[in-house]
C-alpha positions in Angstrom: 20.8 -15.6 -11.1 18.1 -13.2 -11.8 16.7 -11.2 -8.7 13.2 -11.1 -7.8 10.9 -8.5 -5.7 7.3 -9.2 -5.3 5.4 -5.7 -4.5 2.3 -6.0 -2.6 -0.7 -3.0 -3.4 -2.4 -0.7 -1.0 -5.7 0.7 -0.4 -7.4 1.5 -3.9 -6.8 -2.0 -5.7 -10.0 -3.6 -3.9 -13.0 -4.9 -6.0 -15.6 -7.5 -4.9 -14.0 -10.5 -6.1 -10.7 -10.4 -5.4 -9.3 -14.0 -4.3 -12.6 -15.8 -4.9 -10.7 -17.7 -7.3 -7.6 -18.5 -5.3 -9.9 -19.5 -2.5 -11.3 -22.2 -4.7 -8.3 -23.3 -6.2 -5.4 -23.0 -3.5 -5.4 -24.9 0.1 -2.7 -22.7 1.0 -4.8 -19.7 0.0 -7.4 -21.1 1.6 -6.2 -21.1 4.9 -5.4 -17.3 4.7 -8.7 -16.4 4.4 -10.0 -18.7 7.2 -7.4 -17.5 9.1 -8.2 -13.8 8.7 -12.6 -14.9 9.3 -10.9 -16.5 12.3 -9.3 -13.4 13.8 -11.6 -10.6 13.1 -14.8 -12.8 14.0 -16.5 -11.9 10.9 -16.2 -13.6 7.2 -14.2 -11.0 5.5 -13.7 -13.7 2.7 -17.2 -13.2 1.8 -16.9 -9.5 1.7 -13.6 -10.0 -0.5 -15.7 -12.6 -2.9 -19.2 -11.0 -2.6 -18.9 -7.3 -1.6 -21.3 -5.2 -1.1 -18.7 -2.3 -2.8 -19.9 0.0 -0.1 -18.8 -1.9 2.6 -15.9 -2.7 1.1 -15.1 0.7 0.2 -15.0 1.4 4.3 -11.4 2.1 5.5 -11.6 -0.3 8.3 -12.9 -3.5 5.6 -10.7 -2.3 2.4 -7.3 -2.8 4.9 -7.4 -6.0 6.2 -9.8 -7.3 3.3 -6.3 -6.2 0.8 -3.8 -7.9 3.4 -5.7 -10.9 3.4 -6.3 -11.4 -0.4 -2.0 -10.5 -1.1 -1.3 -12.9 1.5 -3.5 -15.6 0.4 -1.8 -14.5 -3.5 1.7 -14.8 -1.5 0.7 -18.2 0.1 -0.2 -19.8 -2.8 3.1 -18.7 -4.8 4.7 -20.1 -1.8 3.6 -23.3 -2.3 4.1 -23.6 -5.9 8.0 -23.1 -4.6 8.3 -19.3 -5.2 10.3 -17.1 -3.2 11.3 -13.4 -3.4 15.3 -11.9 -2.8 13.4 -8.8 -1.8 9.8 -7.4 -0.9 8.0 -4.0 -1.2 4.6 -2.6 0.0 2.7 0.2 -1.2 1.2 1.9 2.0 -1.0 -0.9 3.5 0.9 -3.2 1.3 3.8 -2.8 3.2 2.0 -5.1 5.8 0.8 -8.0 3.7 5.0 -7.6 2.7 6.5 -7.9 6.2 3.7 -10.9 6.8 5.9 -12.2 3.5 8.9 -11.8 4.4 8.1 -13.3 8.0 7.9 -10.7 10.3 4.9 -10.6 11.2 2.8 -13.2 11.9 -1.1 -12.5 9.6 -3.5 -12.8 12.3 -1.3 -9.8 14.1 -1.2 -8.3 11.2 -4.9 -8.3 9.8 -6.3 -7.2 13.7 -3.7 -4.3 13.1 -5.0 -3.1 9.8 -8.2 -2.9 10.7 -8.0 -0.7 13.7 -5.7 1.1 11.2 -8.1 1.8 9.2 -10.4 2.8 11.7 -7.8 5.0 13.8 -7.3 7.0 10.0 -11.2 7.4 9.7 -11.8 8.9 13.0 -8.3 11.2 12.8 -10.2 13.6 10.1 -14.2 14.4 10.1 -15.3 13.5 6.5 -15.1 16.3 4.7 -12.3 18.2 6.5 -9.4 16.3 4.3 -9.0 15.2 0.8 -6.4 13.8 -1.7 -5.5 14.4 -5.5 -3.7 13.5 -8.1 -1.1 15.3 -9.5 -0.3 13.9 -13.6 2.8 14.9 -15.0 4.0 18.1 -12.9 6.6 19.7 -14.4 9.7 18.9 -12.1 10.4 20.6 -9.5 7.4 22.4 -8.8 5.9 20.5 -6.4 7.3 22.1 -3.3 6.4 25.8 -4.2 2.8 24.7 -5.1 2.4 23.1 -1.6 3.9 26.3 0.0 1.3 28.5 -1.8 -1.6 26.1 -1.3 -1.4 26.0 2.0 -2.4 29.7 3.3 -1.9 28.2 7.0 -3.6 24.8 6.9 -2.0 21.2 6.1 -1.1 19.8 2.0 2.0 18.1 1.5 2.8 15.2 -0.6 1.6 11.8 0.1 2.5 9.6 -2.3 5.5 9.8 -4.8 4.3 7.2 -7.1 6.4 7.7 -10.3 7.9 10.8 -11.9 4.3 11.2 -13.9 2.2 11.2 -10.8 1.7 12.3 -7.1 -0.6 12.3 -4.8 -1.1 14.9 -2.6 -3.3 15.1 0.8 -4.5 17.3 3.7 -7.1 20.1 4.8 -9.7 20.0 1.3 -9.3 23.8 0.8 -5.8 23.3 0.6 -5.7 20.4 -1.6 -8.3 22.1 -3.9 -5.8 25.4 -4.5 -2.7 22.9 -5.2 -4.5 21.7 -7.4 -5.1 24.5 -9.3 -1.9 26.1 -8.8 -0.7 22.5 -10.5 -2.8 23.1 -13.5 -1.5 26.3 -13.7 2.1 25.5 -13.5 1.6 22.9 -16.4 0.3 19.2 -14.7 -1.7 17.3 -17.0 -4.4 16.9 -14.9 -5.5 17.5 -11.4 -7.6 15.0 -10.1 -9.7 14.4 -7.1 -9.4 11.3 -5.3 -12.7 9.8 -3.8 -10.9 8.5 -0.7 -12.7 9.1 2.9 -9.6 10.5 4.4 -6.3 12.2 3.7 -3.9 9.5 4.2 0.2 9.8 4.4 -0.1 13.7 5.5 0.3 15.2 9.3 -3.4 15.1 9.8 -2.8 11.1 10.4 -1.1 12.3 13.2 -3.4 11.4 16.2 -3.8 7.4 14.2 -0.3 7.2 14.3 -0.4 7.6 18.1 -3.4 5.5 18.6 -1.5 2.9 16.4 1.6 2.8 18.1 0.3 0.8 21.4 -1.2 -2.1 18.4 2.4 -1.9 17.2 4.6 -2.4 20.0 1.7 -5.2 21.3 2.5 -7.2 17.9 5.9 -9.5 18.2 8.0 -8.6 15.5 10.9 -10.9 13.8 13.5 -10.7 11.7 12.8 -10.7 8.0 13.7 -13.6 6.2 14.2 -11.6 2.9 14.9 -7.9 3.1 12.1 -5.3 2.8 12.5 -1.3 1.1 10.3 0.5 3.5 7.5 3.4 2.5 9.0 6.0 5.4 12.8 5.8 4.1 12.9 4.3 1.0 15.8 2.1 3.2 16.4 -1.9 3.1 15.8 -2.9 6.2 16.1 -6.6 7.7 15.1 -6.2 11.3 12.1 -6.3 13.4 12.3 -3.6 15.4 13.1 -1.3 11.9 9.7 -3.1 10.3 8.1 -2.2 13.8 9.1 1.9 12.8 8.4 1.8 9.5 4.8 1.2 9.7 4.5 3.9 12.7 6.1 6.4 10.7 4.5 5.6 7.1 1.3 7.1 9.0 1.8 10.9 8.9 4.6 10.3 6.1 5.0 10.2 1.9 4.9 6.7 0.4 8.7 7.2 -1.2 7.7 4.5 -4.1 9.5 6.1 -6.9 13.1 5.8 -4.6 12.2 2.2 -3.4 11.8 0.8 -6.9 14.8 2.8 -8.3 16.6 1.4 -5.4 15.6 -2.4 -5.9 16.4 -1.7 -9.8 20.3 -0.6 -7.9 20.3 -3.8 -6.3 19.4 -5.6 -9.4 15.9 -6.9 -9.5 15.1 -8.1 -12.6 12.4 -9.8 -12.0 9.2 -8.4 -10.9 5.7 -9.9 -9.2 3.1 -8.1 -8.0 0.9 -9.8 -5.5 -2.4 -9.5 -4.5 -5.5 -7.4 -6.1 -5.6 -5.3 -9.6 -2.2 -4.3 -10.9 -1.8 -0.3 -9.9 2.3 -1.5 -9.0 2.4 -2.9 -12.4 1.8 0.4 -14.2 3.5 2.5 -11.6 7.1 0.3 -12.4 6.6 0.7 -16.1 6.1 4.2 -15.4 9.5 4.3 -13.4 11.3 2.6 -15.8 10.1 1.5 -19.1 12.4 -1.3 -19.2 10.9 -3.5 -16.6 8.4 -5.8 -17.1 6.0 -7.1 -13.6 4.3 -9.8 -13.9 0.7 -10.0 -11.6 -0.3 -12.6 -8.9 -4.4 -12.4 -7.4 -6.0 -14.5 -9.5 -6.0 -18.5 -9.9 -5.6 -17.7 -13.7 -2.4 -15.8 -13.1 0.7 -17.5 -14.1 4.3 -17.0 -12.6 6.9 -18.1 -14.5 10.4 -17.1 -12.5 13.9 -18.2 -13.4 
């Protein structure tokens, strides 16, 4: 039998709209996004359907307002009898994946993103961090850049997306002279990311800390289908390894390139990616050209799975 992973996308795949048409097509759906107007005391499923993109564009909105439109795409692919052999989350997705694979129960889960989001706000004043894109680096460059960049404040790599591109993050003066040194050193392009803080570097450190009390507050079970975690790029099937993972993604790279080369090792064939706009799509066929993913967020979306 063919093996299947469904791949849930992080922050930076919002757009007012997402899951409107789920919502309206999709009890099961449906109930997600009650649930999640239900625990934060607000309608996020209006700010999902209707925007405004400012708001949405707020750390503390874009986290849970992603969780809740993947797990409302997961819920109704549940119910039309679909079920993953393995999971994957790209930075916040790596919650709506563990709400997947049963580990953590939404309503936990969506109060826990947003104080996420707001705990990685307050960590760095605006202004003070950045991220960039780094397309097509020449290989093994990366860590020399980061070592000149840095002249005594924080850049290091946040994101290892696929061989063509990486995202980098920390102090902005920093960032800025990576990303020249990348240009210089042969990258494609260097490309500033308009992102309101520098995500998945050590300046997360003080939101990792405030996190870890929502963390060990949350109960945690064991997965019902195993999950390749962002901090190892590691199969894990445990709840107190879930519980780790998302402490330690905070101040750490997003290993995505390893986790999908690893679920390729274990022989996924088949590949869904759940939730809003299809970023995980083009990053797989970037990894390897011979995989196909198919996308779930939309009631016109079709899955077909063998």
């Amino acid at each position: 039998m063919p093996k299947t992973a469904f791949l849930f996308p992080g922050q930076g795949s919002q757009f007012a709209g997402m899951g409107k048409t789920l919502y309206e097509t999709s009890e099961a759906a449906r109930a997600v996004f009650d649930a999640a107007d239900a625990a934060l005391g607000f309608p996020l499923s209006q700010l999902c359907f209707s925007g405004p993109e400012e708001e949405l564009k707020k750390t503390e909105n874009t986290q849970p307002a992603l969780l809740t439109v993947s797990v409302a795409a997961y819920a109704a692919l549940a119910s039309q009898g679909h079920r993953p052999d393995f999971v994957a989350g790209h930075s916040l997705g790596e919650y709506s994946a563990l709400v997947a694979a049963g580990a953590l129960p939404f309503g936990d889960a969506v109060r826990i993103v947003r104080k996420r989001g707001q705990y990685m706000q307050a960590a760095v004043p605006q202004g003070v961090g950045a991220m960039a894109a780094l397309l097509k680096l020449p290989e093994g460059k990366l860590d020399e850049i980061l070592t000149a960049a840095a002249e005594g404040e924080v850049v290091t790599a946040a994101n290892l997306n696929s061989p063509d591109q990486i995202v980098i993050a920390g102090h902005a003066g920093a960032v800025a002279r990576a990303m020249d040194l990348a240009k210089a050193a042969g990258a494609k392009r260097a490309i500033a990311l308009p992102v309101s803080a520098p995500f998945h570097c050590p300046l997360m450190r003080p939101a990792q800390e405030q996190l870890r009390a929502d963390l060990d507050a949350a109960l945690f079970a064991e997965l019902q289908m195993p999950l390749v975690n962002n901090w190892q790029a590691k199969l894990i099937s445990t709840g107190s390894e879930a519980r780790e993972g998302l402490y330690q993604q905070v101040p750490n790279p997003v290993r995505w390139v390893e986790s999908m080369r690893l679920l390729i090792a274990e022989g996924v064939t088949q590949w869904v990616e759940v939730g809003a706009g299809a970023v995980l799509t083009g990053l797989l066929r970037n990894i390897d050209s011979g995989q196909s993913c198919q996308k779930f967020g939309e009631a016109s979306d079709a899955v077909h799975l063998s």
